[in-house]
GUDO-97509 format. One record per residue: y negated, x negated, z negated of N, C-alpha, C, O in turn; residue number from 0; residue in three letters. Coordinates in nm, 2 decimals, decimal comma. Each point is the difference from the previous one (the first is absolute). Last residue first. Layout:
GUDO-97509
<atom n_y="Y" n_x="X" n_z="Z" ca_y="Y" ca_x="X" ca_z="Z" c_y="Y" c_x="X" c_z="Z" o_y="Y" o_x="X" o_z="Z" n="NUM" res="Ala"/>
...
//
This chain:
GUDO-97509
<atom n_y="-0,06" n_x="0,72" n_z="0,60" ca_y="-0,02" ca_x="-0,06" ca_z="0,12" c_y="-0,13" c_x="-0,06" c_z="-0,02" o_y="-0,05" o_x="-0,07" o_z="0,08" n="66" res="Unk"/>
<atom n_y="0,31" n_x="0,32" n_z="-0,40" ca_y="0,07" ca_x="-0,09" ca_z="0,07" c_y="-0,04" c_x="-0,08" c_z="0,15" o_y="0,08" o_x="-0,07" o_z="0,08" n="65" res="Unk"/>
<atom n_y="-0,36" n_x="0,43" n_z="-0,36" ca_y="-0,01" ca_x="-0,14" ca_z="-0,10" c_y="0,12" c_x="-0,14" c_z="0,07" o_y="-0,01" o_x="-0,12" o_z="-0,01" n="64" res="Unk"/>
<atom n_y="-0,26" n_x="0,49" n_z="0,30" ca_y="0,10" ca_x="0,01" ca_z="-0,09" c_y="0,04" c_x="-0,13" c_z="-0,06" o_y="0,01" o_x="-0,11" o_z="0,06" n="63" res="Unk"/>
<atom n_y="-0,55" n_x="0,21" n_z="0,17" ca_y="0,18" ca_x="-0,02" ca_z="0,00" c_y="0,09" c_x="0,00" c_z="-0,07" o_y="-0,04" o_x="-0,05" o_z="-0,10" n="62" res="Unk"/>
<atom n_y="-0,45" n_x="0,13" n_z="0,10" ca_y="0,06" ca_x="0,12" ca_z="0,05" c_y="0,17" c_x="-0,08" c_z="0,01" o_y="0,11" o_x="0,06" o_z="-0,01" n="61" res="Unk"/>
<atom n_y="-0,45" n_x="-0,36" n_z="-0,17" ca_y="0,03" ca_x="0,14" ca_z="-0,07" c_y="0,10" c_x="0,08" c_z="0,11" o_y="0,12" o_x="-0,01" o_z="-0,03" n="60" res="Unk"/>
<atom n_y="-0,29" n_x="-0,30" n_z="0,31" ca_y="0,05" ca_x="-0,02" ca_z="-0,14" c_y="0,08" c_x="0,09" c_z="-0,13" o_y="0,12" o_x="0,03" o_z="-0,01" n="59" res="Unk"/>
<atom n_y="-0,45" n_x="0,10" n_z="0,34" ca_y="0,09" ca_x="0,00" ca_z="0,15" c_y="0,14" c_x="-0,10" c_z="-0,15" o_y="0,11" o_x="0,05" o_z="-0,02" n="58" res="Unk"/>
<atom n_y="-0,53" n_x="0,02" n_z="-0,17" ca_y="0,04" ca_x="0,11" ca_z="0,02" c_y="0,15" c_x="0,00" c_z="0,09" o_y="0,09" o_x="0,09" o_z="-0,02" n="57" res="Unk"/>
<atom n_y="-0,42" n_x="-0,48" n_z="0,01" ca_y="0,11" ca_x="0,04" ca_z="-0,13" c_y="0,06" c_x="0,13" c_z="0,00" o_y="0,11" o_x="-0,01" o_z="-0,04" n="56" res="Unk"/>
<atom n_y="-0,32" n_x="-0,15" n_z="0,40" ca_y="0,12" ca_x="-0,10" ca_z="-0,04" c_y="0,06" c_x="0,09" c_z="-0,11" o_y="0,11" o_x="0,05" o_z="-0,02" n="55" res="Unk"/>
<atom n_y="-0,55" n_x="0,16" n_z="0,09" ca_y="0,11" ca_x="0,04" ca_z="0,13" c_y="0,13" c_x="-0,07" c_z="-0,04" o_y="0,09" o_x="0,07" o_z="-0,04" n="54" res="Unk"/>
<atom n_y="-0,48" n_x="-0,21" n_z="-0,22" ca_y="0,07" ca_x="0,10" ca_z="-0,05" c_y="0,12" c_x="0,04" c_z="0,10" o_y="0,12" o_x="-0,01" o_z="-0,03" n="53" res="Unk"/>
<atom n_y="-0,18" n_x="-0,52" n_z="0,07" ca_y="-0,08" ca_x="0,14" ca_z="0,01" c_y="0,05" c_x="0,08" c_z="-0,07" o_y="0,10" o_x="-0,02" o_z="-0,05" n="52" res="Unk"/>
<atom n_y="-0,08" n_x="-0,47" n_z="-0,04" ca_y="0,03" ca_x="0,10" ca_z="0,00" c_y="-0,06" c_x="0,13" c_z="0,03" o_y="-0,07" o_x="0,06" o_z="-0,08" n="51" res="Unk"/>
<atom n_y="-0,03" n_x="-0,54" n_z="-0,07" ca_y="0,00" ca_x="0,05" ca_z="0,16" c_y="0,10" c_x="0,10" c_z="0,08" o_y="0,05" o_x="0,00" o_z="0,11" n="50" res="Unk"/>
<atom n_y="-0,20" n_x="-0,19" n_z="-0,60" ca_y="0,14" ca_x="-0,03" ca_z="0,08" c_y="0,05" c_x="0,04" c_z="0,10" o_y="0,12" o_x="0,01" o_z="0,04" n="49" res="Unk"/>
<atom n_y="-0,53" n_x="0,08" n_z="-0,20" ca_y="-0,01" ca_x="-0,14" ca_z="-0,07" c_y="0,17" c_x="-0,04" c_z="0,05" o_y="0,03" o_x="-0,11" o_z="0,04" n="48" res="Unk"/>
<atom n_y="-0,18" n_x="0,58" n_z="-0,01" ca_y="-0,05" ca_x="-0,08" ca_z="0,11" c_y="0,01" c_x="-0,16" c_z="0,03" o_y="-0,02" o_x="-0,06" o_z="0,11" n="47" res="Unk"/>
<atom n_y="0,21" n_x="0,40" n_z="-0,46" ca_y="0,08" ca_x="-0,03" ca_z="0,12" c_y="-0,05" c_x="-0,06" c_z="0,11" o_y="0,06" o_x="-0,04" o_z="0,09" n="46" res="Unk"/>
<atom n_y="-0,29" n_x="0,07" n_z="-0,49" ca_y="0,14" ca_x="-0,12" ca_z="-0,01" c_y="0,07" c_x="0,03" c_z="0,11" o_y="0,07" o_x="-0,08" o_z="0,05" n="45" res="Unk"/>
<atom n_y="-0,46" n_x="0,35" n_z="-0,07" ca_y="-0,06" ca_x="-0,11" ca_z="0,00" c_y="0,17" c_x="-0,12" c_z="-0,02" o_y="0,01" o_x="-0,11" o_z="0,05" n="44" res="Unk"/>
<atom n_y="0,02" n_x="0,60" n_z="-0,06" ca_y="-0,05" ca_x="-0,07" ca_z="0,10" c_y="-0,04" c_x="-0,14" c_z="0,05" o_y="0,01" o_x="-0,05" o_z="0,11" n="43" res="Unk"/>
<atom n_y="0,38" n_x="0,21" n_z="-0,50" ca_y="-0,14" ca_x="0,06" ca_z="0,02" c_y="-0,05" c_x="-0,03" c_z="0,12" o_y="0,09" o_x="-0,07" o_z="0,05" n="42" res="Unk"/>
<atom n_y="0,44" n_x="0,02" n_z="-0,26" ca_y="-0,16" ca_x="-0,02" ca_z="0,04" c_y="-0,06" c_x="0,04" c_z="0,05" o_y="0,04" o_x="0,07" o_z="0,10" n="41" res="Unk"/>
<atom n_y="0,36" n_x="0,06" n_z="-0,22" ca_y="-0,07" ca_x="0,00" ca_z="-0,11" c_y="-0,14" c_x="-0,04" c_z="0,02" o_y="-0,10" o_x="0,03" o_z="-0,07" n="40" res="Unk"/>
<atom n_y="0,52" n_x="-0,02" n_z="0,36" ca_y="-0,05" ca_x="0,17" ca_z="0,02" c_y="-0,15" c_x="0,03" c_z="-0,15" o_y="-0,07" o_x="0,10" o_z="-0,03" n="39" res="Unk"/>
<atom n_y="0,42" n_x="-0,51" n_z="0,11" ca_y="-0,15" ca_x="0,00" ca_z="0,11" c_y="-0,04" c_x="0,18" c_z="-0,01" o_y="-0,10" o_x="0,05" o_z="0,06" n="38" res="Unk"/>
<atom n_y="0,43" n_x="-0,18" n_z="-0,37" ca_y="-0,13" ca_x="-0,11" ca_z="-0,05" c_y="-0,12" c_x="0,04" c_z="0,14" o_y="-0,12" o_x="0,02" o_z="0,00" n="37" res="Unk"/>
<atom n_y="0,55" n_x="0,23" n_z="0,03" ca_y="-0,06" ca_x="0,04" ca_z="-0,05" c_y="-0,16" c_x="-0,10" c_z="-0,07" o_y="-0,11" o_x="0,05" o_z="-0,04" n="36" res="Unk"/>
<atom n_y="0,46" n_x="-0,22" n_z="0,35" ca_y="-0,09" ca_x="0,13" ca_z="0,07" c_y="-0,10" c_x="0,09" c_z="-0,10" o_y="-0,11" o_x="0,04" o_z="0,03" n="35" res="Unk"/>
<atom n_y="0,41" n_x="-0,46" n_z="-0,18" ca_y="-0,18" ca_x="0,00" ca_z="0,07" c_y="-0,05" c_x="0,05" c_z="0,07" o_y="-0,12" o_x="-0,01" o_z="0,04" n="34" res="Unk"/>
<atom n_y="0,53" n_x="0,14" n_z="-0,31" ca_y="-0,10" ca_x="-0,04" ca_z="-0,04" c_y="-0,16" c_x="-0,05" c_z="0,02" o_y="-0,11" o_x="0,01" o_z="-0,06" n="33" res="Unk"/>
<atom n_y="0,53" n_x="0,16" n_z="0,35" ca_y="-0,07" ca_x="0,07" ca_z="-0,09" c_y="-0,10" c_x="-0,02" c_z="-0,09" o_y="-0,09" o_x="0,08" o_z="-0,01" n="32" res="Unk"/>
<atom n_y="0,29" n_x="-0,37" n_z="0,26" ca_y="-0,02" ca_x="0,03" ca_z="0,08" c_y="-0,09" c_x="0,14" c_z="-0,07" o_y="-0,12" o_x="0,02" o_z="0,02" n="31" res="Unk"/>
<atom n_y="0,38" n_x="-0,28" n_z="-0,23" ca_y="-0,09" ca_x="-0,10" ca_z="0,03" c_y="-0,12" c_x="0,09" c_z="0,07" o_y="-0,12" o_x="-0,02" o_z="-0,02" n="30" res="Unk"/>
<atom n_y="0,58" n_x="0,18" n_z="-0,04" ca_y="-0,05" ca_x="0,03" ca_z="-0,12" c_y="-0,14" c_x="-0,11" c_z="-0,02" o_y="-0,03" o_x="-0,02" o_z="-0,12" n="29" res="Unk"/>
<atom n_y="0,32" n_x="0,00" n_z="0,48" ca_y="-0,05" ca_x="0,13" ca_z="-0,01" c_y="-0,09" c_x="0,04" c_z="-0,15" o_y="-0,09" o_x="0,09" o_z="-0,02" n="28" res="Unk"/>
<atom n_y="0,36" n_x="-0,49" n_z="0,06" ca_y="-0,16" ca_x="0,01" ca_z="0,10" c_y="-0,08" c_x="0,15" c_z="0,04" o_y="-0,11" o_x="0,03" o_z="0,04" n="27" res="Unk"/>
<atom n_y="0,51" n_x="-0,14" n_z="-0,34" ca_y="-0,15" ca_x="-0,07" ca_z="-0,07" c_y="-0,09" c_x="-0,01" c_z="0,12" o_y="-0,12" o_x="-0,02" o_z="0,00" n="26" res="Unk"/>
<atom n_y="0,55" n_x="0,21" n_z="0,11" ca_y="-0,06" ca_x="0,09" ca_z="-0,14" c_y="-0,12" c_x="-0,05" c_z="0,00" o_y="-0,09" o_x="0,07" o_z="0,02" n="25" res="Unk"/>
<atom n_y="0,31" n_x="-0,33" n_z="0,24" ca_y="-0,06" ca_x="0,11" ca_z="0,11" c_y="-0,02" c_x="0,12" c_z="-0,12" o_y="-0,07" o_x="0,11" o_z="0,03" n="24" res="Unk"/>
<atom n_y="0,30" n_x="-0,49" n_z="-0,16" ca_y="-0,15" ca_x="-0,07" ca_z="0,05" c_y="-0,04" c_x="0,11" c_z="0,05" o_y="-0,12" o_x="-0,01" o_z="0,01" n="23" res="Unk"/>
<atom n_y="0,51" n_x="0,09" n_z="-0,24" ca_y="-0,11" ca_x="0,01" ca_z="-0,09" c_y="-0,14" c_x="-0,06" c_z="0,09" o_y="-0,12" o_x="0,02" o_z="-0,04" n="22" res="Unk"/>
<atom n_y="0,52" n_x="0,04" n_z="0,33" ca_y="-0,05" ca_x="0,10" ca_z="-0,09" c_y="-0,08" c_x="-0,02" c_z="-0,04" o_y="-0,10" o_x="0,05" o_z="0,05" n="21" res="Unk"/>
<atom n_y="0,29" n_x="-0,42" n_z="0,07" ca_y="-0,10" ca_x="0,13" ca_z="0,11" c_y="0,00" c_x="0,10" c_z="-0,03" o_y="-0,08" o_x="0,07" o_z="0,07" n="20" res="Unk"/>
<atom n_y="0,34" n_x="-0,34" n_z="-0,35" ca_y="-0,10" ca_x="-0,03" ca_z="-0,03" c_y="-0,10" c_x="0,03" c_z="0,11" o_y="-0,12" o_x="-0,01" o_z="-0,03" n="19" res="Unk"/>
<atom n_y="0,52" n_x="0,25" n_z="0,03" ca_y="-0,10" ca_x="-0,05" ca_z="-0,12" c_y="-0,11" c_x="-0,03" c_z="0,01" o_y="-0,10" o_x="0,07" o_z="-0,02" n="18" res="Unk"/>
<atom n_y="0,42" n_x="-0,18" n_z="0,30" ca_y="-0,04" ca_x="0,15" ca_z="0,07" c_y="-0,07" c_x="0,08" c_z="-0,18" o_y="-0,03" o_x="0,12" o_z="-0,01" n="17" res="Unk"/>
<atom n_y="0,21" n_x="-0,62" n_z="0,05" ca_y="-0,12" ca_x="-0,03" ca_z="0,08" c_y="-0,07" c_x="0,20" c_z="0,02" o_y="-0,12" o_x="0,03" o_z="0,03" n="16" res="Unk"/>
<atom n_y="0,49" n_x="-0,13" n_z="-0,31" ca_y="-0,11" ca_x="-0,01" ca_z="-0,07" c_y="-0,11" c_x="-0,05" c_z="0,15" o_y="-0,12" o_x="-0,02" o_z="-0,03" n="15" res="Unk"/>
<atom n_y="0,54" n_x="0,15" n_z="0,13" ca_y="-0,05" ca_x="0,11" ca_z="-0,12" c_y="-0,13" c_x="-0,03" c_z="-0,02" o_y="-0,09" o_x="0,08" o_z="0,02" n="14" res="Unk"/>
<atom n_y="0,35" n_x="-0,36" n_z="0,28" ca_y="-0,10" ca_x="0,09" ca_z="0,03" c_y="-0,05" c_x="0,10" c_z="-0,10" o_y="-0,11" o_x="0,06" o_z="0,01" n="13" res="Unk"/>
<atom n_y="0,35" n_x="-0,39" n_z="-0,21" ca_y="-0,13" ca_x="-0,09" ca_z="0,11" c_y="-0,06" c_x="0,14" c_z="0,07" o_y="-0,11" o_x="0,03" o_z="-0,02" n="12" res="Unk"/>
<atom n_y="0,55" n_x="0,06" n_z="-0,18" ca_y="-0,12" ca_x="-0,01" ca_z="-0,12" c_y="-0,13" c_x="-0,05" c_z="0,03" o_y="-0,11" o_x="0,03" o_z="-0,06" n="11" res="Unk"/>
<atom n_y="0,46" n_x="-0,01" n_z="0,37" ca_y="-0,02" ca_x="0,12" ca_z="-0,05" c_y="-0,12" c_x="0,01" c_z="-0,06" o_y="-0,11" o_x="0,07" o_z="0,03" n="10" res="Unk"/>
<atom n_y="0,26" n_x="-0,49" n_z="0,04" ca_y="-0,10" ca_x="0,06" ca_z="0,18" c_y="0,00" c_x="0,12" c_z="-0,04" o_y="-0,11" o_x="0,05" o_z="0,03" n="9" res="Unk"/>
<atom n_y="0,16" n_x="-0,35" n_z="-0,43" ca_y="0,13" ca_x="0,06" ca_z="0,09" c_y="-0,10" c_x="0,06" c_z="0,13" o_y="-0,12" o_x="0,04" o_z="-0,01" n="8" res="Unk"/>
<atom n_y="-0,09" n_x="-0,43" n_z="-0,32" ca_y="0,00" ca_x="0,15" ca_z="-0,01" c_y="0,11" c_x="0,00" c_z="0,12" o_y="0,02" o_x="-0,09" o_z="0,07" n="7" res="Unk"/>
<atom n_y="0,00" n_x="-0,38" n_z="-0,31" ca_y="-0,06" ca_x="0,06" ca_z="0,12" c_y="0,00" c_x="0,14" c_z="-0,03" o_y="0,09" o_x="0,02" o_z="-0,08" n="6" res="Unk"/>
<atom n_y="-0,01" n_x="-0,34" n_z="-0,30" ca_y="0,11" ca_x="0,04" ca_z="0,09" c_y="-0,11" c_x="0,12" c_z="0,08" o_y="-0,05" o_x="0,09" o_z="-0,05" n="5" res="Unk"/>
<atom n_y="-0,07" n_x="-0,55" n_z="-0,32" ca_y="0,02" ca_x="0,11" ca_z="0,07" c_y="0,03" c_x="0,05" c_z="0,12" o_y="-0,01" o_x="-0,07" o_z="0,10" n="4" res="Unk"/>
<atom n_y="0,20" n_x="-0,17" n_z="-0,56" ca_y="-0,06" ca_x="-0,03" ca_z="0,08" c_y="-0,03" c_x="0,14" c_z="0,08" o_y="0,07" o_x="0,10" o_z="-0,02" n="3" res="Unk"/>
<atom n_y="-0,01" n_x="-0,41" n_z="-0,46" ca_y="0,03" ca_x="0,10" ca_z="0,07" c_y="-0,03" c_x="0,00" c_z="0,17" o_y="-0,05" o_x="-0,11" o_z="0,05" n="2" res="Unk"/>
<atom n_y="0,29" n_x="-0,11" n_z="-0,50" ca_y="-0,06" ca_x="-0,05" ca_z="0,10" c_y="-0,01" c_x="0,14" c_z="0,08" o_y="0,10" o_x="0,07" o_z="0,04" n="1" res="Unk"/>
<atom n_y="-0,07" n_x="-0,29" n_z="-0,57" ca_y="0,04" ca_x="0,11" ca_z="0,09" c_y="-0,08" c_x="-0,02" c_z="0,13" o_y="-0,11" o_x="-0,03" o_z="0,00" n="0" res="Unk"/>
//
């Protein structure tokens, strides 16, 4: 049996490119929440070790998880 493969339809091609910008802009927002919340965990001495001020981090924290 011989198979072969048949190109996506420009339909089916944009479907899945307006998908798959979807899920990348789900997982960065959702990136975005996770290392706001990891930086809201350190202490003084690790935010100085990664040359992070309190001021940075606060001005951080304060953003909405989509931006």
């Amino acid at each position: 049996m011989d198979r072969t493969h048949e190109p996506l339809s420009q339909l089916a091609h944009g479907k899945s490119l307006q998908w798959l910008s979807l899920y990348s802009t789900l997982r960065h927002w959702q990136r975005n929440r996770r290392t706001r919340r990891q930086l809201a965990l350190l202490n003084e001495q690790q935010l100085a070790d990664a040359g992070i001020s309190t001021a940075q981090r606060e001005q951080e924290l304060a953003k909405p998880f989509w931006r």
